[in-house]
N, C-alpha and C positions, 0 to 999 in steps of 0.2 A: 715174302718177296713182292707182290701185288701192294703192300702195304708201305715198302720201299717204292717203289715206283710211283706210288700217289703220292707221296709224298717229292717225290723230284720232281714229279708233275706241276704240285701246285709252286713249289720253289723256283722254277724255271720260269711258270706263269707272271710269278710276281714280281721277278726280275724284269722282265719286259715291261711290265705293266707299270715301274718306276722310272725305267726310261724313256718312256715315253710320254709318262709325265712332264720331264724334265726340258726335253726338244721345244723350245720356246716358238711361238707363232709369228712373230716378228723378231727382228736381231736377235741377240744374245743374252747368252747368263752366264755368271762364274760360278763354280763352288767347288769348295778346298778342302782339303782330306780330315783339316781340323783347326776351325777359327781362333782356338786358344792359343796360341803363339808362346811357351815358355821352357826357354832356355836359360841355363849357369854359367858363368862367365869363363870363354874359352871353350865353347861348348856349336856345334852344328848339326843343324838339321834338318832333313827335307820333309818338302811336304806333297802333297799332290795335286795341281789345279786343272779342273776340266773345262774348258769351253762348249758349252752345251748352243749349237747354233740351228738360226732357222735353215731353210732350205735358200734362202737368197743371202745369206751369211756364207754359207758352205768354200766358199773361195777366195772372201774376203780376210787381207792380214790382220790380225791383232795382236798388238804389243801390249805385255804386260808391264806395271809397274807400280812402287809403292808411292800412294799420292800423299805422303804425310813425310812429315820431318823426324828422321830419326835419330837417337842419339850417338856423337862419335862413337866408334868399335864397331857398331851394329852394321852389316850390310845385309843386304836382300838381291839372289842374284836368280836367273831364270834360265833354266837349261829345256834343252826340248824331248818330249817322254816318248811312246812308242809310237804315236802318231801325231806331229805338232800340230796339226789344225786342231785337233780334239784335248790331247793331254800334254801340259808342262809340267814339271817340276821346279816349285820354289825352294831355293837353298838359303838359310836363315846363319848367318853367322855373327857370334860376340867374340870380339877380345878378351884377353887375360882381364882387362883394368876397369873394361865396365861397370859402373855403380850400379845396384841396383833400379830399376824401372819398369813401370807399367802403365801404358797408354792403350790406347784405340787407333788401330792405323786402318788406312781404306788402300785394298788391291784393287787398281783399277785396270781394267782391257779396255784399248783403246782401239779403234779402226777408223780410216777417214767418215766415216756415213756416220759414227755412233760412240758412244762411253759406258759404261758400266761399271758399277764399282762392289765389292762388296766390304763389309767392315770387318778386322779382325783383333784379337789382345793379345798386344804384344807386351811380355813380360821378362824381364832378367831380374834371376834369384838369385842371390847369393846367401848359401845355406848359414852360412856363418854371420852374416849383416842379420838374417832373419832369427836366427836363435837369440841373437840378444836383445 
C-alpha cells in the first residue's frame, strides 16, 4: 500500500510539474491532442486544443483558426470544451470525393495584442488509391 501511495505521489507531482511548465510567461501557447492530422475520405474527427495562457492573457479572447488553404471537402470547425478560455475542440471533416492529400497546415490563435501559430499534417488516405 505505502508503495501504492508513492507511487500516486510522485504521479501527481509530475503532473503539476508539466503544467506548469507549460503556463507561458508572457501571452500564450497552443497545443493539440495530436499534430498528425489523418483521416479517410468521409471520415471525422476531433481533436483537443489547449490555450495555455499567461496571467495577463487569462481574459483576453482568442479565436482559433486554420491559417493555410485547404483542399475542397476538407473543413475544420471549433467547438468550445469544458472551459473555453482553456480547452477547444477542433472538428476535422472530409467528404466522400476527397482525393488523397498531405500538407502542413498552421493552427493559429489569434487575439487583438498577439498570434500564435502552431504547425500540423494534415493527411487524407484513401486505403484503396494507397494500395495500388
Amino acid at each position: 500500500m505505502k508503495k501504492f501511495a508513492l507511487i500516486l505521489t510522485v504521479a501527481i507531482l509530475s503532473s503539476l510539474a508539466t503544467v506548469a511548465q507549460e503556463i507561458p510567461k508572457k501571452e500564450f501557447t497552443i497545443s493539440v491532442s495530436d499534430k498528425n492530422i489523418a483521416l479517410q475520405p468521409g471520415e471525422t474527427k476531433k481533436y483537443f486544443v489547449t490555450l495555455n495562457r499567461s496571467k495577463s492573457y487569462k481574459k483576453t479572447s482568442i479565436d482559433l483558426l486554420i491559417d493555410s488553404t485547404l483542399p475542397e471537402g476538407v473543413t475544420v470547425s471549433f467547438e468550445d470544451g469544458l472551459d473555453p478560455k482553456i480547452n477547444r475542440v477542433m472538428v476535422v471533416t472530409v467528404a466522400e470525393n476527397v482525393s488523397p492529400y498531405s500538407k502542413a497546415v498552421i493552427l493559429k490563435g489569434k487575439s487583438l495584442r498577439a498570434s500564435k501559430g502552431v504547425m500540423l499534417n494534415l493527411s487524407v488516405n484513401d486505403e484503396a488509391y494507397t494500395a495500388n
